[in-house]
C-alpha positions in Angstrom: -27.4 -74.2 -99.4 -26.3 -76.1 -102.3 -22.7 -77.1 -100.5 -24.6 -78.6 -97.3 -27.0 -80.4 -99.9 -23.7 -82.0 -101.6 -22.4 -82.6 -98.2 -25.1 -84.6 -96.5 -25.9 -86.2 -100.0 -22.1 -87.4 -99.7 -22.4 -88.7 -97.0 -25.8 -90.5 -96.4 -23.8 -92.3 -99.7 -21.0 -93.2 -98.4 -22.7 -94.9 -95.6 -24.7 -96.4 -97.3 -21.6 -97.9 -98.7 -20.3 -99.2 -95.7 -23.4 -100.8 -94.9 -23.6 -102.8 -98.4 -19.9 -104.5 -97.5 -21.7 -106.8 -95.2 -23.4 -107.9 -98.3 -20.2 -107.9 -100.8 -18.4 -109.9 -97.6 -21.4 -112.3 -97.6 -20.8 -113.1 -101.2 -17.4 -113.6 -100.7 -17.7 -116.5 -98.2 -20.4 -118.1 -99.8 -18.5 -118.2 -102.9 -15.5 -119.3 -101.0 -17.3 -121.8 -98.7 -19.2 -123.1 -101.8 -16.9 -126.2 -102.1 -16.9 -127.6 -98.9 -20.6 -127.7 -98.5 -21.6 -130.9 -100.0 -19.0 -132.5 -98.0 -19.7 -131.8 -95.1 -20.5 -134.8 -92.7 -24.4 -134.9 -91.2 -24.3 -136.0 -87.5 -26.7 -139.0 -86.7 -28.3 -140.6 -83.9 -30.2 -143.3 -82.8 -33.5 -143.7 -81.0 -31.8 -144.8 -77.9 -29.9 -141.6 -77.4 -32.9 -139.3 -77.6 -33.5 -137.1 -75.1 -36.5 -135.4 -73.6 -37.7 -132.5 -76.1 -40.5 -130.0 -75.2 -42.6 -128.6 -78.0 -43.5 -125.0 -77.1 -45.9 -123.6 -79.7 -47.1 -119.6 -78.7 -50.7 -118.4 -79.7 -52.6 -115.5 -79.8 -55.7 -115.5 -82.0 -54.8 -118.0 -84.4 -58.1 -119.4 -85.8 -57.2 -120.1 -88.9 -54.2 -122.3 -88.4 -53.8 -123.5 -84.3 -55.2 -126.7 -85.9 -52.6 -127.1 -88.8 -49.6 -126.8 -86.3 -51.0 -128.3 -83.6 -51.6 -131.6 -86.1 -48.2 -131.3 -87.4 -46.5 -131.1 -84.0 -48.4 -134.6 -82.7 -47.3 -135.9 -86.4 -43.3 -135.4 -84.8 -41.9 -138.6 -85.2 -40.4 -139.1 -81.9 -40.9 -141.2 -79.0 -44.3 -140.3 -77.1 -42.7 -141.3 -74.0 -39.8 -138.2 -74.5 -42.2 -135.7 -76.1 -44.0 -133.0 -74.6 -46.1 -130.8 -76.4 -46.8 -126.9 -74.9 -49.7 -125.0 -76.3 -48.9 -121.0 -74.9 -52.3 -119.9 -75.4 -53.0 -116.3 -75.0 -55.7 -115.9 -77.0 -58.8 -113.7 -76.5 -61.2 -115.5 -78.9 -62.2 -118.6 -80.1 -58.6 -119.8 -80.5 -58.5 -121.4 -76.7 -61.7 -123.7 -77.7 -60.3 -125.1 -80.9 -56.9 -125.6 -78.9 -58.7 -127.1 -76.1 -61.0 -129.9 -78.4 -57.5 -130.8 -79.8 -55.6 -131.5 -76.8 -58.2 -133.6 -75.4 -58.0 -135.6 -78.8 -54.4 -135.8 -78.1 -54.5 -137.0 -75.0 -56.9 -139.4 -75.3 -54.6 -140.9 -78.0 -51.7 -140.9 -75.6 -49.7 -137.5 -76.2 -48.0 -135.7 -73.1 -49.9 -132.6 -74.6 -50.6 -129.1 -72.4 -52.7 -126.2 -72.8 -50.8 -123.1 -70.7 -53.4 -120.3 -71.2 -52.5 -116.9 -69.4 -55.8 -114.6 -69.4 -53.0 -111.4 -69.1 -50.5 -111.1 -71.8 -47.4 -110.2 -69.6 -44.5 -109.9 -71.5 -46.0 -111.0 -74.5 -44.6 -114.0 -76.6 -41.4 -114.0 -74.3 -43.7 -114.3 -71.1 -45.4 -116.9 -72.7 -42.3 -118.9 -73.6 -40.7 -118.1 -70.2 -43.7 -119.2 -68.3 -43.9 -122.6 -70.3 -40.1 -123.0 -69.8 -40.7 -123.1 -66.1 -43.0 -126.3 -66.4 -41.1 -127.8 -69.1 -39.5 -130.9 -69.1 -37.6 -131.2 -71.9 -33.5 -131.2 -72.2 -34.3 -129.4 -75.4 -36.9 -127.1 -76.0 -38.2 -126.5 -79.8 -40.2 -123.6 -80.7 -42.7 -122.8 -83.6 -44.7 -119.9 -84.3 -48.7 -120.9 -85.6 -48.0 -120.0 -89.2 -45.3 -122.8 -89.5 -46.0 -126.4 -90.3 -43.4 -129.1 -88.5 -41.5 -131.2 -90.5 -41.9 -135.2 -89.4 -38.5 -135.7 -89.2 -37.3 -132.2 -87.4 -36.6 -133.4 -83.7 -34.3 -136.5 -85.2 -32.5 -134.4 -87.8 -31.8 -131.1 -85.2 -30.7 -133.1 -81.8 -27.8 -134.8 -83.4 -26.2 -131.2 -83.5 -26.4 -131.0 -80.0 -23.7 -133.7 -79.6 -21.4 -130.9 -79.6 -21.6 -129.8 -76.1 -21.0 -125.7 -77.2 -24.1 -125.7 -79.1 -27.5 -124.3 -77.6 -29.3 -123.9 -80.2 -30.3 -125.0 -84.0 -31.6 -122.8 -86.2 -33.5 -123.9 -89.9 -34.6 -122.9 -92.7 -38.2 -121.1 -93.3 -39.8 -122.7 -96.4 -43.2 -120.5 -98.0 -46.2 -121.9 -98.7 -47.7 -119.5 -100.4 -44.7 -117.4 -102.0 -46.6 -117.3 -105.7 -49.8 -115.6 -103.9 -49.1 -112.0 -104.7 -45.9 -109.9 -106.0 -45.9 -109.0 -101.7 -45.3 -112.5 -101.0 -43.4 -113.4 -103.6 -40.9 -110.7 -102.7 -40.8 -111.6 -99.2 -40.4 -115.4 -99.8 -37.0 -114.2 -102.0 -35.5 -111.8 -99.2 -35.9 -114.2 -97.0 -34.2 -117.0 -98.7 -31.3 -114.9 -99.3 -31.2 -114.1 -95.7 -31.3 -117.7 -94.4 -29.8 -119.6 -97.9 -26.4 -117.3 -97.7 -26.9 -114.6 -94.6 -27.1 -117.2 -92.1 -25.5 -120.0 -93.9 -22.1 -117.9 -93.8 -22.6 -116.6 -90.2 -22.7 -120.2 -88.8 -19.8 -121.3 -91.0 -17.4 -118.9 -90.2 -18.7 -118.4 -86.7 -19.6 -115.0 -87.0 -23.0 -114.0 -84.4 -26.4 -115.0 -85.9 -29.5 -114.9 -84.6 -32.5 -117.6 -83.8 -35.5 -116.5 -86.0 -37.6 -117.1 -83.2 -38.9 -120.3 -84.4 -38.3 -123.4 -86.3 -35.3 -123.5 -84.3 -34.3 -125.7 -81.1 -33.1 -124.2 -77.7 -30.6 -126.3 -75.4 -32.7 -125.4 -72.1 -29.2 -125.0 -70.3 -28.1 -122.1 -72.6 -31.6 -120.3 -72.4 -31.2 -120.1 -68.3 -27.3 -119.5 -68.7 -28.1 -116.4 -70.9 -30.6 -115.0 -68.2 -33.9 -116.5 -69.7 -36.7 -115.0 -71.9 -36.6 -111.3 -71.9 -39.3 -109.3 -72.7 -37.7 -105.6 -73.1 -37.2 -105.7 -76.7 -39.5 -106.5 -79.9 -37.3 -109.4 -80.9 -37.0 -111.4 -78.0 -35.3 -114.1 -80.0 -32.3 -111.8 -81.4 -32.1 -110.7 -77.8 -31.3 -114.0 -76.7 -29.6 -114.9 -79.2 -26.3 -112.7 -78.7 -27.0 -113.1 -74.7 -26.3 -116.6 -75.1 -23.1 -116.0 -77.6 -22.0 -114.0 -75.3 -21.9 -116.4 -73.0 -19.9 -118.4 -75.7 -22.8 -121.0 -76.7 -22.8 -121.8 -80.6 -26.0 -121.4 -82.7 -26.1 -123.9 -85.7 -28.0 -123.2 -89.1 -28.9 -126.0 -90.6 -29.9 -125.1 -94.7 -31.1 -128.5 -95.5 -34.2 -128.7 -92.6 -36.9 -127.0 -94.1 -40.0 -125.8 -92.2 -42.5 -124.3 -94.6 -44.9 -121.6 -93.2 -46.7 -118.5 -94.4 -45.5 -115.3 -95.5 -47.9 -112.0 -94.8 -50.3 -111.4 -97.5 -51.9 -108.2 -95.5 -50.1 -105.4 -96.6 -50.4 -103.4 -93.4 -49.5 -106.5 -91.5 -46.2 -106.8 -93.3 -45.9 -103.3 -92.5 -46.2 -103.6 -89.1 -43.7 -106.9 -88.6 -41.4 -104.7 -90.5 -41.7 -102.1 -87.9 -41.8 -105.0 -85.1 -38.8 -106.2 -86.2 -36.7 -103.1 -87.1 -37.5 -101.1 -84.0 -37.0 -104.8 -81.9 -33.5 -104.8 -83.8 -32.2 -101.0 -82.7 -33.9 -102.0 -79.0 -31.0 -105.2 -79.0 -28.4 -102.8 -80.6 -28.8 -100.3 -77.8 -28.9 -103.2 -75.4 -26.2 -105.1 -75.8 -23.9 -103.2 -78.5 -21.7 -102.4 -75.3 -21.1 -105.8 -73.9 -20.1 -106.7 -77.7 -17.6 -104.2 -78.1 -16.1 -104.8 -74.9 -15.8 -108.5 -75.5 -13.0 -110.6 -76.6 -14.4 -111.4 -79.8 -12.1 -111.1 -82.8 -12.3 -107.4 -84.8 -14.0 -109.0 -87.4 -16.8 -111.2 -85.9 -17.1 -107.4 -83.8 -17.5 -105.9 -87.4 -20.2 -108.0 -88.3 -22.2 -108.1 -85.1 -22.0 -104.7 -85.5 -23.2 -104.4 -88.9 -25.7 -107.0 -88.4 -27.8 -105.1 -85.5 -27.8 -101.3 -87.0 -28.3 -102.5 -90.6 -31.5 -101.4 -90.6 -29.9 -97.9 -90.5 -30.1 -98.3 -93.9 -33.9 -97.2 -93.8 -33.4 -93.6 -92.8 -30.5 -93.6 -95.5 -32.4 -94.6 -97.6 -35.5 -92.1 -96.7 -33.1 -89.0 -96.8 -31.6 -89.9 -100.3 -35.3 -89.9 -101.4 -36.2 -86.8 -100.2 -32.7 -85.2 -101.5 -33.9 -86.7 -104.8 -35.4 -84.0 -106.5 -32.9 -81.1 -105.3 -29.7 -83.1 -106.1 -31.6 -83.0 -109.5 -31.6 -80.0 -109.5 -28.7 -78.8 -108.8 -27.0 -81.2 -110.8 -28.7 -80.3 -114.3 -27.8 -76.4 -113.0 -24.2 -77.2 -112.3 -23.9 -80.1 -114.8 -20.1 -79.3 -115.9 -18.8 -77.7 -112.7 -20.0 -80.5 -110.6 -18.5 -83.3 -113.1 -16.4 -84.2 -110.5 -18.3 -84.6 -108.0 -21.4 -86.5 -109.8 -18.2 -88.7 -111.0 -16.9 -89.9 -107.4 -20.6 -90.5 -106.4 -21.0 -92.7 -109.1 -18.9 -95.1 -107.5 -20.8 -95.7 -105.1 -23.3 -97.1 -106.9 -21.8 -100.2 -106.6 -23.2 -100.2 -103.1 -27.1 -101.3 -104.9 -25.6 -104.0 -106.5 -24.8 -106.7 -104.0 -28.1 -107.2 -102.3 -29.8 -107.9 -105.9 -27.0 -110.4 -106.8 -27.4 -112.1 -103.2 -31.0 -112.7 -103.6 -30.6 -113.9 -107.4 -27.8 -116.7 -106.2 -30.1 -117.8 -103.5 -33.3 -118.2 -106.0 -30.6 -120.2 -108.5 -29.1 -122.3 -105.9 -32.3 -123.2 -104.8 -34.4 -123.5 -107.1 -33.3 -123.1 -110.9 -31.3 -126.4 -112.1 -29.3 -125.9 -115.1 -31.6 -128.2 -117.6 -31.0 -129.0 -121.3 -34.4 -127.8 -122.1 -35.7 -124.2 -121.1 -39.4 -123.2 -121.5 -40.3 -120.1 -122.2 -42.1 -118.3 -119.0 -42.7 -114.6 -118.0 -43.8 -115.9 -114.6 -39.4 -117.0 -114.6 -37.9 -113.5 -116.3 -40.4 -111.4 -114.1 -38.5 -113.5 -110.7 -35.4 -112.9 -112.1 -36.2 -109.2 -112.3 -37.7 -109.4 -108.3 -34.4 -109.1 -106.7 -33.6 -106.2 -108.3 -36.9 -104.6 -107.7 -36.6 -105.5 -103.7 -34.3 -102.2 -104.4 -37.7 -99.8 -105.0 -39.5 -102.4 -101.6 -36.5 -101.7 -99.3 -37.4 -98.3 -100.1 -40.7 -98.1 -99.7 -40.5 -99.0 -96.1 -37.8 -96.5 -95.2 -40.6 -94.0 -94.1 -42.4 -96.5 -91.5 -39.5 -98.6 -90.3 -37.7 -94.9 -89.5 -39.9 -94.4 -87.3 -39.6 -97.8 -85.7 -35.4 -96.6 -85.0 -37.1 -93.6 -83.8 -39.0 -94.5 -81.1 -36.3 -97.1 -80.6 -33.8 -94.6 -79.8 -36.5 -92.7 -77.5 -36.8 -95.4 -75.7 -41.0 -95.2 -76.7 -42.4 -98.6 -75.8 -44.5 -100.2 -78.5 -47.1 -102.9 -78.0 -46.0 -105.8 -79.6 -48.0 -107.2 -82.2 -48.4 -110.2 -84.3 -48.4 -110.8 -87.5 -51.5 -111.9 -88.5 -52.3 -115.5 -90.3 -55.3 -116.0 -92.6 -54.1 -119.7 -93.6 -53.6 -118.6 -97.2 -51.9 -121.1 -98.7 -52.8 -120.6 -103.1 -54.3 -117.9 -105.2 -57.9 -119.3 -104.7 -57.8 -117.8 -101.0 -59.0 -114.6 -100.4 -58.8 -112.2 -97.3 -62.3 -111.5 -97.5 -63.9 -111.7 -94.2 -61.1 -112.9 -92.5 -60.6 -111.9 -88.8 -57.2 -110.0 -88.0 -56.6 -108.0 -90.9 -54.9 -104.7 -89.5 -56.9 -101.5 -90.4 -54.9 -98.9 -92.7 -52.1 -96.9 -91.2 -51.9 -93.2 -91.5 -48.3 -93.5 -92.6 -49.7 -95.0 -95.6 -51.3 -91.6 -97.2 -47.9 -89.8 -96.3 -46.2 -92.9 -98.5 -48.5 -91.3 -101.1 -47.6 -88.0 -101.1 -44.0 -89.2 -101.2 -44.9 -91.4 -104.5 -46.2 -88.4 -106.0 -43.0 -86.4 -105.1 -41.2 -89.4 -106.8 -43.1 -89.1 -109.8 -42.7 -85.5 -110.8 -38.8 -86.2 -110.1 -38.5 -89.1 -112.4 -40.5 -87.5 -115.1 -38.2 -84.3 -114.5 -35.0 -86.6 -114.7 -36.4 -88.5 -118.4 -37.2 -84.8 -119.6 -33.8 -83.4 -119.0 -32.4 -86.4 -120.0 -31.0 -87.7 -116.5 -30.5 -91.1 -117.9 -28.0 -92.3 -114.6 -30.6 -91.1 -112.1 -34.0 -91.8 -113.7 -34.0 -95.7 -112.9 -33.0 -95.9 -109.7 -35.7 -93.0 -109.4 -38.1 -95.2 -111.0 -37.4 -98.6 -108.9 -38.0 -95.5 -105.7 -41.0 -95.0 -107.3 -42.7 -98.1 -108.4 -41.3 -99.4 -104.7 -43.3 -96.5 -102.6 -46.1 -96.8 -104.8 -47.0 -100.2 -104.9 -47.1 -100.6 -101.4 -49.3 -97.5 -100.6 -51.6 -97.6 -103.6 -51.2 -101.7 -102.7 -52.5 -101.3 -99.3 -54.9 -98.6 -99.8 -56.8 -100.9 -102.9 -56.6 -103.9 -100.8 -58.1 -102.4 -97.3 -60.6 -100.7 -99.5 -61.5 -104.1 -102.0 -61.9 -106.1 -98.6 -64.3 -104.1 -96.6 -66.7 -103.3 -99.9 -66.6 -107.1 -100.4 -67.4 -107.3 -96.4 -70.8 -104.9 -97.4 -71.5 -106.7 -100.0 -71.4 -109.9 -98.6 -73.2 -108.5 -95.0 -75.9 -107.1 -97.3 -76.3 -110.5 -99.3 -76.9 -112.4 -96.3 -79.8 -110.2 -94.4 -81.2 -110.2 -98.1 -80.9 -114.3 -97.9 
């Protein structure tokens, strides 16, 4: 038993390994690139070579900040007379009245703004963006998601790209509003830069595929049709498209220096469930279009990375499997201590496969946002973010269990409603979730999370008692990742509807 143990440990490692080259190869090129960036020429145009843009801006149940985005997107500044603005309404509540009031605003002020409400939710968002792309009449068709906020100068910064006749789309940067709100957000708001700051910088620049983000991004209407249109039989629609239209050899631009600020989730089981949305919508594209990749006359490498970048997630089951092998690889290690030397000794190499993602995310937060100054104030708020990358180790973790279920029912071809991610318009630490609409009820997965915390626990302890000094932090960053986000969610579901009591109660006393 112990020999298929070793075996299987060996390797779910060494995969593993391969897996964290995409990120050592990301490094490489940024570090490589890093010189000609500043120099690189921004194209420009003037007002009289505008085209026609359409707006598209999808909704379903956005209360809290329809209004926000729907201000920002009239605050473009463009010419009215080669603007159109498309709300994609599906909502089922009070979101189509406060959408409504502010289109009539609009319009009496002179904006070629639409409502498009659909009462059935067909196809979800890609029915909704596929039904406004019918009645568009923009060249160019910009999308944005309700928990985004359009910059003023977006359309006259992103169309000069479109000069070159192979591009079909521009993708830019996500900004966060709220990324000091909790640890959660804070954590999400530094993954994500790394993804976008280095991830998709590098894929653009050494034309490797990359995917639109499925908004703050603008669509050449020519390359959406040419790729075969909205689809709606994944969970990511937009990563769908995306390679459709590569295929089809259209370029996607990223474009680092447009920022588009929006929220990140501050719901725990929210996050949990976009994580599942977009992991399962992932393996869904992989299965999908994986073939045509392969069979295309792409170069081995940009294959390579394609291919990396739509089964990465793979690292979740990995991931789940090493944690469950934790305690009996333990085990059998402080029983066969000498014996084993060897084998312990090889593994240990591949250690090196945890340390790129940590340095990626650190390099993004510097580049970003750390200038070298003469004078350094003391903060714990800046040691504990430098320490965040690092523990985005024990968060990756902590979502193996749900998000391997998302490849799960990817691969048996289970189809999954999809689901937003909720917005609450929670912009500073003097929000507060309580009594907010939308907040998504407490999954069961989350008391299995527990149980694996627990299991975590008594391994780590066992590791610091016999002295396991090259096991017991990673087994501690497994911990502290599984456990914050199921004691997390549980404490904020349960804080949130005792505050809802409280407050009902209150009010009939009133």
């Amino acid at each position: 038993m112990q020999i298929v143990i070793l075996a299987i440990y060996c390797i779910l490692i060494v995969i593993l390994g391969f897996y964290s080259i995409h990120a050592y190869l990301m490094l490489y090129y940024y570090f490589k690139e890093r010189k000609n960036r500043s120099h690189q020429r921004k194209p420009r145009c003037r007002n009289q070579d505008l085209p026609y843009v359409t707006i598209q801006l999808p909704m379903y149940n956005e209360k809290y900040v329809a209004e926000r985005l729907i201000n920002s997107a009239c605050a473009v500044d463009y010419p009215k007379d080669r603007l159109e603005i498309q709300i994609l309404d599906d909502s089922t509540d009070e979101t189509t009245f406060i959408v409504k009031r502010l289109v009539e605003k609009y319009q009496d002020l002179g904006f070629n703004i639409v409502l498009l409400h659909r009462n059935i939710r067909k196809g979800y968002k890609a029915g909704a963006l596929d039904a406004g792309m019918k009645k568009a009449k923009g060249e160019f068709i910009a999308i944005f998601d309700a928990d985004f906020i359009i910059p003023r100068n977006f359309l006259k910064k992103t169309i000069p790209y479109f000069k070159n006749e192979k591009v079909g789309a521009v993708q830019t940067r996500w900004g966060h509003i709220n990324k000091n709100y909790s640890v959660l957000t804070l954590g999400q708001a530094i993954a994500l830069d790394g993804h976008f700051y280095i991830e998709q910088n590098i894929r653009s620049r050494k034309d490797f595929f990359l995917n639109f983000n499925g908004t703050c991004g603008i669509w050449r209407k020519s390359a959406i049709l040419e790729a075969g249109g909205w689809h709606d039989d994944t969970l990511t629609e937009d990563l769908d498209l995306s390679y459709r239209a590569q295929l089809k050899g259209w370029k996607i631009e990223f474009i680092s220096d447009i920022v588009c600020p929006g929220e990140v989730p501050v719901d725990f089981n929210g996050f949990r469930k976009q994580q599942f949305r977009w992991t399962k919508g992932a393996f869904e594209t992989a299965r999908k279009l994986l073939p045509a990749v392969i069979k295309s006359n792409l170069a081995p490498l940009k294959k390579l990375e394609a291919f990396i970048h739509l089964t990465n997630n793979m690292v979740f089951p990995i991931l789940l499997c090493l944690t469950l092998l934790s305690l009996p690889i333990l085990i059998i290690k402080i029983e066969n201590g000498q014996s084993l030397s060897w084998y312990f000794g090889i593994l240990s190499i591949f250690t090196i496969a945890v340390f790129p993602y940590p340095i990626l995310y650190g390099i993004a937060q510097r580049d970003l946002y750390h200038k070298r100054t003469r004078k350094k104030k003391f903060s714990w708020q800046k040691i504990f973010e430098k320490f965040v990358p690092i523990l985005l180790i024990g968060g990756f973790v902590s979502l193996s269990l749900s998000n391997t279920w998302a490849i799960i029912t990817a691969f048996r071809k289970k189809p999954t409603e999809f689901t937003r991610t909720p917005k609450f318009r929670i912009t500073s630490k003097k929000d507060t979730l309580s009594g907010k609409k939308y907040q998504e009820k407490i999954a069961p997965i989350v008391f299995i999370e527990l149980i694996i915390t627990l299991y975590l626990l008594v391994t780590t302890t066992y590791a610091f008692i016999e002295s396991q000094y090259t096991l017991a932090p990673f087994l501690l960053l497994y911990t502290l990742g599984f456990g914050y986000l199921s004691v997390a969610s549980i404490y904020q579901t349960a804080s949130n509807y005792f505050t809802f009591v409280y407050q009902a109660e209150k009010a009939l006393v009133d």
